[in-house]
SEVORO-939893 format. One record per residue: residue in one letter; x, y, z of N, C-alpha, C in turn. Coordinates in nm, 3 decimals. Example, Ala and Ser with C-alpha at 12.3 -4.5 7.8 and 13.67 -1.06 7.14 Angstrom:
SEVORO-939893
A_1.319_-0.569_0.780_1.230_-0.450_0.780_1.320_-0.330_0.780
S_1.285_-0.225_0.708_1.367_-0.106_0.714_1.290_0.003_0.787
END
This chain:
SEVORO-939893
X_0.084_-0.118_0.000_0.000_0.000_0.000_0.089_0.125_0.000
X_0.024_0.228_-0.052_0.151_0.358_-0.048_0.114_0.416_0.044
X_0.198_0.463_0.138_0.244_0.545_0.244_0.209_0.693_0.224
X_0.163_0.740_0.322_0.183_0.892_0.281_0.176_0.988_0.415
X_0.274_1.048_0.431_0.262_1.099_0.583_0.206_1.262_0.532
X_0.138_1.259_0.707_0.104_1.398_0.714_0.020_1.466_0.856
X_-0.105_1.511_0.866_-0.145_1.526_0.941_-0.312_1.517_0.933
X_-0.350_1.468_1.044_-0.545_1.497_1.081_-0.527_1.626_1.105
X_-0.656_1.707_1.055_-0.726_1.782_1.092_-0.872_1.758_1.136
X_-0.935_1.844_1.189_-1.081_1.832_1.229_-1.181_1.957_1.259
X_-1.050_2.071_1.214_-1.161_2.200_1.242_-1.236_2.261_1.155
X_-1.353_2.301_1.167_-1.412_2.377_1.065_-1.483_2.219_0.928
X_-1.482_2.096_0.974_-1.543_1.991_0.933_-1.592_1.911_1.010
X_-1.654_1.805_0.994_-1.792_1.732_1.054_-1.737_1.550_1.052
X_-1.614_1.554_1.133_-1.550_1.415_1.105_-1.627_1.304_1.186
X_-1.654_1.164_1.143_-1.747_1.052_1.221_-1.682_0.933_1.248
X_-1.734_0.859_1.261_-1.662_0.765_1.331_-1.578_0.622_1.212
X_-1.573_0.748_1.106_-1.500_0.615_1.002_-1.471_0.729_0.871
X_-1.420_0.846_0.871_-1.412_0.917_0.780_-1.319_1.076_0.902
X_-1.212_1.131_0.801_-1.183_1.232_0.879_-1.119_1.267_0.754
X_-1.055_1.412_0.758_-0.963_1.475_0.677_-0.804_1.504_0.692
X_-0.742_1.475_0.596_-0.618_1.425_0.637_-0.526_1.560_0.536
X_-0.401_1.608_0.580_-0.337_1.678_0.498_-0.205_1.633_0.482
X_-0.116_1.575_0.363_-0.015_1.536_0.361_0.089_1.651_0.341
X_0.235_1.593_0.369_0.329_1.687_0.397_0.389_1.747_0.283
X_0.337_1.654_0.157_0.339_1.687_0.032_0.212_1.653_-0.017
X_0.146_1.736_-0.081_0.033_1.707_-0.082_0.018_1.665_-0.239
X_0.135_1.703_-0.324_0.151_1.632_-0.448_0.194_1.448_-0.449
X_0.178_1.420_-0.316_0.167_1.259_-0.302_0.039_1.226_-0.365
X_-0.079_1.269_-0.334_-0.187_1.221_-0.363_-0.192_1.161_-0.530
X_-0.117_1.252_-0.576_-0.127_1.228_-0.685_-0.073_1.060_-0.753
X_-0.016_0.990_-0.662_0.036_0.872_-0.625_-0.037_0.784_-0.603
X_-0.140_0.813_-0.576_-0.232_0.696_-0.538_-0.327_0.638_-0.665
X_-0.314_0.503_-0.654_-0.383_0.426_-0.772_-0.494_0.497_-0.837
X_-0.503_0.477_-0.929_-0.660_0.501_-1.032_-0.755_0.396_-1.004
X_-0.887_0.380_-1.064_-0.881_0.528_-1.151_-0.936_0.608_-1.121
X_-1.031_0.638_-0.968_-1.039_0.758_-0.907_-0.918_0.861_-0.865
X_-0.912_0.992_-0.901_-0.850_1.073_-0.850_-0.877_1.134_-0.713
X_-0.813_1.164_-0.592_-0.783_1.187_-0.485_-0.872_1.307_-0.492
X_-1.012_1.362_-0.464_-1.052_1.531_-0.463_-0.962_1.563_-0.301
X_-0.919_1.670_-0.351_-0.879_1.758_-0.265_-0.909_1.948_-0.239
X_-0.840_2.023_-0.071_-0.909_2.125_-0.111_-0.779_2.241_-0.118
X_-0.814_2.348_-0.117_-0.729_2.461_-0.184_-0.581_2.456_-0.077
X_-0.602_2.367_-0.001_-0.480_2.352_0.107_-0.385_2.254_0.109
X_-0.461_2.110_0.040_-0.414_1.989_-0.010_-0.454_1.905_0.047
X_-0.546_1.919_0.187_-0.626_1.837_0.232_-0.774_1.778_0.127
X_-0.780_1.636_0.217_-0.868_1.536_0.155_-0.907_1.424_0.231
X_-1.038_1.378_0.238_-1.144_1.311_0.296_-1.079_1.197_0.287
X_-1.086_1.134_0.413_-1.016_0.981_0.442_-1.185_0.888_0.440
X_-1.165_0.755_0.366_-1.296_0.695_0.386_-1.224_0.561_0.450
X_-1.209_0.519_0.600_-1.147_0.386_0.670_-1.194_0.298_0.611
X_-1.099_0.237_0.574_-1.096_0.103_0.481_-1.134_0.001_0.592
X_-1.239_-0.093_0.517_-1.292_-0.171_0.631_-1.385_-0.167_0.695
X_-1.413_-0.052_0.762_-1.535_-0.021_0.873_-1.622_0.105_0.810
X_-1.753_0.066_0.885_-1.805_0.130_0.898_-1.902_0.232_0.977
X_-1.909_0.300_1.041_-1.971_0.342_1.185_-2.136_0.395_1.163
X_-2.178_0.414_1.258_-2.375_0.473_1.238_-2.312_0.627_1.198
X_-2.425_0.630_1.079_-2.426_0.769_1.037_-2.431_0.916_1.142
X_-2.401_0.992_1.102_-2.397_1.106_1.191_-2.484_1.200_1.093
X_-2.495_1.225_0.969_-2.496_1.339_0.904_-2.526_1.237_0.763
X_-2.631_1.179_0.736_-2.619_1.121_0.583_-2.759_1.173_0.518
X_-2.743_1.193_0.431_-2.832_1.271_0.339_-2.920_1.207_0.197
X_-3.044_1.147_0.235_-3.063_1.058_0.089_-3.137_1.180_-0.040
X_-3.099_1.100_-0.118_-3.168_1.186_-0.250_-3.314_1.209_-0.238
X_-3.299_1.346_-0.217_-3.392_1.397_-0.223_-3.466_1.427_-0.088
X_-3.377_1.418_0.034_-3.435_1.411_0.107_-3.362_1.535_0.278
X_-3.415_1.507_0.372_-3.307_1.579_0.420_-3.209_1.474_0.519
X_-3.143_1.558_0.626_-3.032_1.504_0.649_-3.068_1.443_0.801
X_-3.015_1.279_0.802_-3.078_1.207_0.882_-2.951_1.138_0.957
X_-2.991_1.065_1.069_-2.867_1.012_1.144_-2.918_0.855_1.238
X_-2.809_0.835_1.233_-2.866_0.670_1.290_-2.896_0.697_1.471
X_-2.910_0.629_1.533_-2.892_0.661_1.722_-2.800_0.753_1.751
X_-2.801_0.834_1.791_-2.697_0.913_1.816_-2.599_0.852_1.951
X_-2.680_0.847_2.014_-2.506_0.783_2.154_-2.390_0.685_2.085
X_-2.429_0.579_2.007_-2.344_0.543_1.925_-2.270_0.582_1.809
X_-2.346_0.640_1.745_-2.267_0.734_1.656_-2.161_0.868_1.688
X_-2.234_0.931_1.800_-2.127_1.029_1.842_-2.057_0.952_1.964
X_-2.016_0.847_1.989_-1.953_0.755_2.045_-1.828_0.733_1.934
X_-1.904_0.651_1.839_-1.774_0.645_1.738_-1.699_0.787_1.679
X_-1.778_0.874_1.641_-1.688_0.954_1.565_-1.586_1.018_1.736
X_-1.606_1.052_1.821_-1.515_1.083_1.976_-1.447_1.000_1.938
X_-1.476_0.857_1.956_-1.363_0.763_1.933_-1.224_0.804_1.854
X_-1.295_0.796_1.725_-1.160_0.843_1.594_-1.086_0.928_1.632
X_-1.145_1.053_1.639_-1.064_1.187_1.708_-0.952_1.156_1.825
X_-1.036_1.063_1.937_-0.920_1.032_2.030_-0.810_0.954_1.970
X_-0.862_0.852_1.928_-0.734_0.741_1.835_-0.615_0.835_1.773
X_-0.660_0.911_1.690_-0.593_0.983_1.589_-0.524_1.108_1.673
X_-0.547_1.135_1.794_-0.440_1.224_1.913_-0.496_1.331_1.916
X_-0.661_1.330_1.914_-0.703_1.468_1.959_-0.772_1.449_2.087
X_-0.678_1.565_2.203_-0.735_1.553_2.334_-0.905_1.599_2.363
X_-0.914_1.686_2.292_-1.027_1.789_2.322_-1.095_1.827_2.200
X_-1.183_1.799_2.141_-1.303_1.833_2.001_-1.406_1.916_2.057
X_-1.412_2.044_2.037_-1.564_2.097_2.050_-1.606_2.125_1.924
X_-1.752_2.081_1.928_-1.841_2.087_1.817_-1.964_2.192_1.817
X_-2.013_2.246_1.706_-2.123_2.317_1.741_-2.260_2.264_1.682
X_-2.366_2.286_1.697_-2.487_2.232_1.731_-2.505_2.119_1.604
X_-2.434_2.173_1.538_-2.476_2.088_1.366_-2.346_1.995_1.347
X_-2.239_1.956_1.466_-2.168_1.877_1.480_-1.998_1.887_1.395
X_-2.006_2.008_1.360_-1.925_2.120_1.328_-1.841_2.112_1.446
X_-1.671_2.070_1.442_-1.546_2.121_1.470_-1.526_2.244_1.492
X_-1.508_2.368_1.608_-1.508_2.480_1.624_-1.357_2.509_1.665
X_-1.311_2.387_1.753_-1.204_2.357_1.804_-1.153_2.254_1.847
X_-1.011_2.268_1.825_-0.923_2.106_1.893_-0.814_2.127_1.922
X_-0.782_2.022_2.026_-0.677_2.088_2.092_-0.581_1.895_2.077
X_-0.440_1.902_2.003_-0.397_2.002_1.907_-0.524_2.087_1.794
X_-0.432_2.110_1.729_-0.451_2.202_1.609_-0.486_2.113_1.525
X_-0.380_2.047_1.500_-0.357_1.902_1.436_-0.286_1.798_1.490
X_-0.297_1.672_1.410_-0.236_1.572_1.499_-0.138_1.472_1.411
X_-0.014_1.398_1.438_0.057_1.354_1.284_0.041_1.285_1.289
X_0.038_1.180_1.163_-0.005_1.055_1.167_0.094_1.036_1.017
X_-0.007_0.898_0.919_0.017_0.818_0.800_-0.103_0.792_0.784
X_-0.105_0.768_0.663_-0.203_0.667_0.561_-0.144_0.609_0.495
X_-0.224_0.473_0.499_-0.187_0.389_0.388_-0.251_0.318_0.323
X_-0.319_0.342_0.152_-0.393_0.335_0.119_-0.327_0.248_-0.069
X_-0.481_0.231_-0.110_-0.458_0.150_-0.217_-0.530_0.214_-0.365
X_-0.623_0.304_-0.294_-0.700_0.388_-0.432_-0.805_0.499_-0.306
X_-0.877_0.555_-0.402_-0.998_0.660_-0.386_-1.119_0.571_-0.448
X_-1.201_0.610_-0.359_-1.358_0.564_-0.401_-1.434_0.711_-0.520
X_-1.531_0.636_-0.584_-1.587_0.735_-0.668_-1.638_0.886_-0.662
X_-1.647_0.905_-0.502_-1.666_1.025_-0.460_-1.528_1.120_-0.442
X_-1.439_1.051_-0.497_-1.285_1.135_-0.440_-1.210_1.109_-0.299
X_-1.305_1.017_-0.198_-1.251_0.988_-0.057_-1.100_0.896_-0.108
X_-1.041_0.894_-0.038_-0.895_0.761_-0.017_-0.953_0.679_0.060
X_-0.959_0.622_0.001_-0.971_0.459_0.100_-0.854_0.402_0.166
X_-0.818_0.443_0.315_-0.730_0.423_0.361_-0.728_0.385_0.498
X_-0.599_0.316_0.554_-0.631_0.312_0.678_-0.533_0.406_0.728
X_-0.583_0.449_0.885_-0.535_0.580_0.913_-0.449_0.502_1.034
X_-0.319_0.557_1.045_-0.214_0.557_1.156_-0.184_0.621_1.195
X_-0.105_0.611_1.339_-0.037_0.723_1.426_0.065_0.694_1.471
X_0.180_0.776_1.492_0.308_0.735_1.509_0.373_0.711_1.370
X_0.521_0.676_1.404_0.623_0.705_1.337_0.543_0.624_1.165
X_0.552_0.659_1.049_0.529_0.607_0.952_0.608_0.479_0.928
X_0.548_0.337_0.840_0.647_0.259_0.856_0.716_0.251_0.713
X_0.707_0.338_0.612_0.802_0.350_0.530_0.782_0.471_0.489
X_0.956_0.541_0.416_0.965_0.652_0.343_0.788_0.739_0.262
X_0.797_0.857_0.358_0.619_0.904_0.233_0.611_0.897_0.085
X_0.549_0.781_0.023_0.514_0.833_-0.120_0.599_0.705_-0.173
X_0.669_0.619_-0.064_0.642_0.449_-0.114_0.553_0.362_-0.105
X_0.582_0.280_-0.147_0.495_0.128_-0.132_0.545_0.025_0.009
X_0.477_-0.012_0.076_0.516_-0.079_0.241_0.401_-0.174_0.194
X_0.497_-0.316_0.245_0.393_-0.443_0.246_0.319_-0.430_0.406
X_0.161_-0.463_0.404_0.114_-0.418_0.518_0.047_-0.553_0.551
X_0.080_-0.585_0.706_0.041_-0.697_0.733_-0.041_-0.645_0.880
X_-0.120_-0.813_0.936_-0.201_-0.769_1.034_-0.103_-0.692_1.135
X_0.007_-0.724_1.193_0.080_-0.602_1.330_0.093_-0.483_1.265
X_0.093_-0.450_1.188_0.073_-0.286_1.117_-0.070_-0.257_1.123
X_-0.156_-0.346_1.100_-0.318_-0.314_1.096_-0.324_-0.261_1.260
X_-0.258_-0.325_1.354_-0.274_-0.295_1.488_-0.243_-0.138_1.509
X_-0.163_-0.102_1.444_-0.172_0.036_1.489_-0.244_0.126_1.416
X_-0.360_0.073_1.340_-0.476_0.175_1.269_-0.567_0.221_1.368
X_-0.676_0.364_1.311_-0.769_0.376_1.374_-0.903_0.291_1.380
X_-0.890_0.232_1.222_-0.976_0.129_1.128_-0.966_0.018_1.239
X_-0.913_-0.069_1.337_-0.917_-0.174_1.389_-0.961_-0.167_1.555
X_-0.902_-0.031_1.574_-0.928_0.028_1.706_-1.098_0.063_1.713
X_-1.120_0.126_1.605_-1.297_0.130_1.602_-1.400_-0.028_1.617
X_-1.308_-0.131_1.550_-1.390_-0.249_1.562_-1.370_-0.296_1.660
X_-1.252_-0.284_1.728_-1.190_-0.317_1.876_-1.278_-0.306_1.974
X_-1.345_-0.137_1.960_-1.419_-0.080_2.044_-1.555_-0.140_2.040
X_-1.595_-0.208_1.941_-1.735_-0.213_1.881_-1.818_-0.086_1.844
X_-1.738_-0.009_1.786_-1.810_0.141_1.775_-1.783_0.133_1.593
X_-1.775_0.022_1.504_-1.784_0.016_1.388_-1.837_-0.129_1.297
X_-1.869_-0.106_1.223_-1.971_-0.272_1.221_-1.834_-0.292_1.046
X_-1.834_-0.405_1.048_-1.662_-0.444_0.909_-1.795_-0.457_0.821
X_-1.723_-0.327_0.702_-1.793_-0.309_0.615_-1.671_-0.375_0.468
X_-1.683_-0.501_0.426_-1.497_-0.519_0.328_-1.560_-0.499_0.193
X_-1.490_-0.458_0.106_-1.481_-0.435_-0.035_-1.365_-0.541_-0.052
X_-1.359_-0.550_-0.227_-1.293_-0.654_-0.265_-1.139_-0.618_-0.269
X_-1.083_-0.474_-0.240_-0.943_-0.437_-0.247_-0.870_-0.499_-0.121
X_-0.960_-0.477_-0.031_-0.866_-0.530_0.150_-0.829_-0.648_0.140
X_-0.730_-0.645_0.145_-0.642_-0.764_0.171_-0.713_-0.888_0.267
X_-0.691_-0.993_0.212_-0.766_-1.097_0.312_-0.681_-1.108_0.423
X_-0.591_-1.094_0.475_-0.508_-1.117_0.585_-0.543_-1.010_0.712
X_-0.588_-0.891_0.598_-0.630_-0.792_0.688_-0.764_-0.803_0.698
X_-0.854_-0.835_0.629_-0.958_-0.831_0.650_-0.984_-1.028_0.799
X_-0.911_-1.057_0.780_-0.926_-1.196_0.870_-0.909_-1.106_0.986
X_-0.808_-1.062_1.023_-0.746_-0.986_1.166_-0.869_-0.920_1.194
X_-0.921_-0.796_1.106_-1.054_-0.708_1.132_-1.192_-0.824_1.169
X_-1.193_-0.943_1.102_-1.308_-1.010_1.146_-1.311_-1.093_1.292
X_-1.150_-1.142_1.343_-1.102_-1.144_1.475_-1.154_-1.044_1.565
X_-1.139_-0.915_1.540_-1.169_-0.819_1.629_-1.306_-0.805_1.654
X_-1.392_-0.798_1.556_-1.519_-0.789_1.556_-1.578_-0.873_1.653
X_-1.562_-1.019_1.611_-1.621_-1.124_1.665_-1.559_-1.091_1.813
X_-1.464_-1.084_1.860_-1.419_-1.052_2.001_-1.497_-0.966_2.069
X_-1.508_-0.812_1.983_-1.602_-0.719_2.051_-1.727_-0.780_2.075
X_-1.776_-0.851_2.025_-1.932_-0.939_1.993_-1.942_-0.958_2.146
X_-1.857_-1.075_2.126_-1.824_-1.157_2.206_-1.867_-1.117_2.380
X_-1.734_-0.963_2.387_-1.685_-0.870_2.505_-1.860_-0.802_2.541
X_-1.961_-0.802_2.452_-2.038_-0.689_2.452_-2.031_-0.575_2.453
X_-1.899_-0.557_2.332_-1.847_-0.392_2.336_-1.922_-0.297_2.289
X_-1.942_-0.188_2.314_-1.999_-0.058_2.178_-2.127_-0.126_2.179
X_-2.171_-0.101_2.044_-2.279_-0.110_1.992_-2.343_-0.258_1.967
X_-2.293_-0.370_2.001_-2.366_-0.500_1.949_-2.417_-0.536_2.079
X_-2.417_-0.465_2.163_-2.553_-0.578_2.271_-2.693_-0.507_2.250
X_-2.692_-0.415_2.156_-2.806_-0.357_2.080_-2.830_-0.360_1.955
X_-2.731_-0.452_1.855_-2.753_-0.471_1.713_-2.872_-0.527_1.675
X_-2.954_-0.493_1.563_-3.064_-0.533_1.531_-2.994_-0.620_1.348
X_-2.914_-0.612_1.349_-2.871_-0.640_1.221_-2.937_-0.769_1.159
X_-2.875_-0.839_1.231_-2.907_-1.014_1.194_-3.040_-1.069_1.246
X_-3.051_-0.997_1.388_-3.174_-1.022_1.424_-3.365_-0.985_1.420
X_-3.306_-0.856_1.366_-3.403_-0.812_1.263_-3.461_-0.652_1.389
X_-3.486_-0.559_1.295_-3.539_-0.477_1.372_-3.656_-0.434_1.312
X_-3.732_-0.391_1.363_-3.893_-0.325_1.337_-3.884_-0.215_1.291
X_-3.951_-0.143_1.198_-3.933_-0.038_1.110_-4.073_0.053_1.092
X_-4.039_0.151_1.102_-4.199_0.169_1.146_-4.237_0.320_1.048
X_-4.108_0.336_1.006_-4.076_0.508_0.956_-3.952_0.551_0.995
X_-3.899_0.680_0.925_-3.814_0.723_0.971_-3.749_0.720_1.108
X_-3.857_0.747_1.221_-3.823_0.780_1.369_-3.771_0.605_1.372
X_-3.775_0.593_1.357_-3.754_0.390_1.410_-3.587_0.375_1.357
X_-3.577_0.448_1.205_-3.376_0.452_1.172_-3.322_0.532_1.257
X_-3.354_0.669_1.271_-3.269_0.791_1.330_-3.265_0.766_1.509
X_-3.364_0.657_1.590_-3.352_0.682_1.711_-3.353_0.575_1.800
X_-3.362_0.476_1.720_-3.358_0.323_1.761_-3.346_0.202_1.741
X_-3.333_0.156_1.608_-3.288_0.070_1.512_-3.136_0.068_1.523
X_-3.081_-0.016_1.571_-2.893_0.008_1.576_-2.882_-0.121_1.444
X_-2.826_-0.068_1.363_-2.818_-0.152_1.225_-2.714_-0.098_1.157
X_-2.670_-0.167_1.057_-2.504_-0.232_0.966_-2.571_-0.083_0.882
X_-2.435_0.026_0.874_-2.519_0.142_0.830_-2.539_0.122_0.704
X_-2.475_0.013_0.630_-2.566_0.013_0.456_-2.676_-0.021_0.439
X_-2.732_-0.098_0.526_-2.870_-0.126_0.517_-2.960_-0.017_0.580
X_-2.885_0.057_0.688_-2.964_0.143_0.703_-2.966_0.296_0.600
X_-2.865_0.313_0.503_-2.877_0.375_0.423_-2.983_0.376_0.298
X_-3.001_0.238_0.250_-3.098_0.182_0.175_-3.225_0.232_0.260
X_-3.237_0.206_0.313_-3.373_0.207_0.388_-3.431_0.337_0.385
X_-3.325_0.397_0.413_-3.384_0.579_0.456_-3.398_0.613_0.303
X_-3.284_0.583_0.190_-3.318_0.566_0.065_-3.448_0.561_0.017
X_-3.518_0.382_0.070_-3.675_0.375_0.012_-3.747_0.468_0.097
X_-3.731_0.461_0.209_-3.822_0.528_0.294_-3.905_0.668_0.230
X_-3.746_0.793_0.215_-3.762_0.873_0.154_-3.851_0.902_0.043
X_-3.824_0.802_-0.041_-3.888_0.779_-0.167_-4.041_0.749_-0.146
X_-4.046_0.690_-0.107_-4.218_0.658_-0.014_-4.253_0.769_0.057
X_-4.243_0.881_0.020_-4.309_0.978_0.099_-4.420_0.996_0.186
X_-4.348_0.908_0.279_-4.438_0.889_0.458_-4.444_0.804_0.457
X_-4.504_0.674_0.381_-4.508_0.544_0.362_-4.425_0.497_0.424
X_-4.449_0.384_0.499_-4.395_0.330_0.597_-4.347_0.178_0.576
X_-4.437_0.176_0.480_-4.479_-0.011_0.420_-4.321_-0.035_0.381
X_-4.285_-0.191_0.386_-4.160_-0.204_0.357_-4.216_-0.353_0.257
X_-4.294_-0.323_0.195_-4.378_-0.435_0.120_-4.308_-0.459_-0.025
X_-4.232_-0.312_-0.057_-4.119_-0.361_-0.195_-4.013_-0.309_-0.148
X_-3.935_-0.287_-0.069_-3.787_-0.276_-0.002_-3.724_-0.369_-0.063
X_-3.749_-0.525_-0.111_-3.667_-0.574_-0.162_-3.661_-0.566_-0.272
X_-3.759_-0.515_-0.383_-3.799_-0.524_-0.538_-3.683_-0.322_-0.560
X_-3.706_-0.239_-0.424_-3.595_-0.141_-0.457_-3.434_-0.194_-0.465
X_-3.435_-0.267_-0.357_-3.275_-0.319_-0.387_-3.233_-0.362_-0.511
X_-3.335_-0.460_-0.575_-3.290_-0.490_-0.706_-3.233_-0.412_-0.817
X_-3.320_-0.267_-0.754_-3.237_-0.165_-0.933_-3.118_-0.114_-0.849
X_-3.066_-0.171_-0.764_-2.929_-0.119_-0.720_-2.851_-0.205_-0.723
X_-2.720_-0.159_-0.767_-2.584_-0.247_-0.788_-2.528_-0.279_-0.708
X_-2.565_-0.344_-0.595_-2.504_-0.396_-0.500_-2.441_-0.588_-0.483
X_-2.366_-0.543_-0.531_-2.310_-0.694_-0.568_-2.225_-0.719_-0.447
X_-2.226_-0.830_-0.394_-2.116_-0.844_-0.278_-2.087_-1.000_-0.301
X_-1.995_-1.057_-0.242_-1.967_-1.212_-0.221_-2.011_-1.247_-0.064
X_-2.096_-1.368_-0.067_-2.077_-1.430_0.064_-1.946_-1.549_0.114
X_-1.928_-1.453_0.188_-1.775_-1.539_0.224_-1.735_-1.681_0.226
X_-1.861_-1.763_0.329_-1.858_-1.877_0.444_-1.894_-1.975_0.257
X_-1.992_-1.890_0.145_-2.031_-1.994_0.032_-1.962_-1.976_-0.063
X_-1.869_-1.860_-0.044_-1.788_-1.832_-0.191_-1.929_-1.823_-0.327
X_-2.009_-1.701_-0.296_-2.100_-1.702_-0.429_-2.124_-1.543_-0.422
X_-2.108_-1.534_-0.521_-2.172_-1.360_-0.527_-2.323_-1.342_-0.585
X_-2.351_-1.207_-0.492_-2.522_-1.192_-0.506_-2.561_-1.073_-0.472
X_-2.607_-1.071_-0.478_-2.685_-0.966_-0.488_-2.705_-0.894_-0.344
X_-2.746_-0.825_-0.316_-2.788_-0.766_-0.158_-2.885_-0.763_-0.120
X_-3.049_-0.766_-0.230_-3.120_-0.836_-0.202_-3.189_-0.973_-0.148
X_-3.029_-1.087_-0.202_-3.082_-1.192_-0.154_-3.078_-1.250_0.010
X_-3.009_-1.151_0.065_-2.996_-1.188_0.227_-3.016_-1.071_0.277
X_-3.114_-0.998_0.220_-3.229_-0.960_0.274_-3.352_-0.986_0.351
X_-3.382_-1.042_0.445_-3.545_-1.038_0.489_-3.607_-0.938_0.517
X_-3.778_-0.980_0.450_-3.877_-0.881_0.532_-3.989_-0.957_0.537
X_-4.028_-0.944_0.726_-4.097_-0.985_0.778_-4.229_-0.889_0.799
X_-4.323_-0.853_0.736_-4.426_-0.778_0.765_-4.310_-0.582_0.767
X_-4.274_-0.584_0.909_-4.241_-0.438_0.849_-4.087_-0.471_0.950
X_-4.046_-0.600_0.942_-3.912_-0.624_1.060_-3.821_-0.648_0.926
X_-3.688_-0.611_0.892_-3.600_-0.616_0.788_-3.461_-0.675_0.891
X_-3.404_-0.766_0.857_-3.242_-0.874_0.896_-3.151_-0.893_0.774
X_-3.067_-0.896_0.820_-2.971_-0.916_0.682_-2.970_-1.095_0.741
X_-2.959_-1.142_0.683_-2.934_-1.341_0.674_-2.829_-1.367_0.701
X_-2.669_-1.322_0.677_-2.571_-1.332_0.681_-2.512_-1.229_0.777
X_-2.414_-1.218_0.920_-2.337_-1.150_0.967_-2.226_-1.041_0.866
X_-2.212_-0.911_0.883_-2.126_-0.853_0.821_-1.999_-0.903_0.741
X_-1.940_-0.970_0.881_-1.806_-1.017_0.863_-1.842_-1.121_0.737
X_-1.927_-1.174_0.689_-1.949_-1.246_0.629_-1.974_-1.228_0.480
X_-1.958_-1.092_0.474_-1.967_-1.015_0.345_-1.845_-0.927_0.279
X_-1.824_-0.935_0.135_-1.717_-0.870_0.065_-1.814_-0.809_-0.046
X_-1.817_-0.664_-0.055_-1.867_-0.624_-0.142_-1.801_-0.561_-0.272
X_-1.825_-0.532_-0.369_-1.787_-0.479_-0.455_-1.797_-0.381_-0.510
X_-1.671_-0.333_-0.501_-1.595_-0.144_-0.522_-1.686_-0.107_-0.603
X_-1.733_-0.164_-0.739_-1.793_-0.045_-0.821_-1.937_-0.044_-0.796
END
């Protein structure tokens, strides 16, 4: 993966518990990083980190056409505190709309080490702290004791991120990340002695995603998706016939078969479960 040192920031942006903004020390590194997305960046050389691997409850997600919605909040602003601390920020104040006003540092130094950008311009990377483990703007073979010092593993550690894998993560790393998970499970860390994921949660409308439903946030993205679209409608009677016009292709791990995201889907009257555990899923980048 290529290396790239530099620094977190967090002021004057809205960082969560699996996404922050990162500024390298050369910021013409970016330009280094695989295709065929290009790195968006802003007039400073900073650019949106998307943690490879995990994923945390929304804080701030916005469906088409709709306005801007958030999963439980104690867990979600659980995870994004989390990151900030990981990544060496003592002190985050936020203002009402979850806006960075201040942090104490300023900034904090770290690495990334990443393999490409997703279609929105994010890096898909995992974020480190401490000394970098190779020269900025090489290539470093990255194995699980390097994964140990990410923020990406420390979030699943915590149970404050549910393993979201695409087909780029390395299986070695992605095994270590599914270790952790299952441990947090296990520990009753964070957020899974309230997961509704597998076991199915009741859906009733909006108020049921944003304040009590603790769920794998892609499914809960979909959802607020149809929801939206159903203007007020509550019925989850074609939730699965919407998944279909979406490209959600993933592999199930434990069968080695790829499918669709509809097909380990359930819906029970108005209760929606995914069939398969997270860890049990590899989805696909495009």
């Amino acid at each position: 993966m290529l290396v790239i040192e530099g620094t977190y920031r967090v002021t004057g942006a809205r960082p969560d518990g699996d996404s922050v903004r990162f500024h390298p020390a050369d910021p013409a590194q970016w330009d280094l990083v695989p295709g065929p997305h290009r790195v968006r960046r802003n007039r400073t050389g900073g650019a949106q980190l998307r943690l490879d691997g995990i994923d945390s409850l929304e804080t701030h997600y916005i469906p088409a056409h709709g306005r801007e919605l958030h999963q439980p909040p104690p867990f979600a602003d659980a995870a994004a505190d989390a990151l900030t601390a990981a990544l060496g920020f003592t002190s985050v104040l936020r203002d009402a709309h979850g806006t960075v006003t201040a942090s104490e540092p300023a900034q904090a130094p770290g690495f990334v080490l990443t393999r490409g950008a997703d279609l929105h311009g994010r890096c898909v990377a995992l974020a480190g702290t401490g000394p970098a483990p190779a020269p900025s703007g090489q290539q470093h073979f990255v194995d699980a004791a390097l994964l140990q010092r990410t923020a990406n593993l420390s979030q699943l550690a915590a149970g404050l991120a549910y393993p979201t894998y695409y087909t780029k993560l390395f299986v070695e790393l992605r095994a270590a990340m599914t270790t952790a998970v299952q441990e947090a499970r296990t520990a009753a860390e964070g957020l899974w002695p309230v997961d509704l994921t597998t076991t199915g949660a009741k859906i009733d409308g909006l108020a049921s995603l944003t304040e009590t439903a603790v769920v794998l946030p892609k499914l809960f993205r979909r959802l607020a998706d149809y929801l939206v679209l159903g203007a007020g409608d509550p019925s989850l009677a074609g939730f699965k016939a919407f998944l279909d016009q979406r490209p959600d292709r993933l592999l199930v791990v434990s069968r080695g078969q790829f499918t669709q995201l509809s097909t380990i889907v359930e819906v029970t009257d108005q209760t929606v479960r995914l069939t398969e555990p997270p860890e049990n899923l590899v989805f696909d980048e495009s």
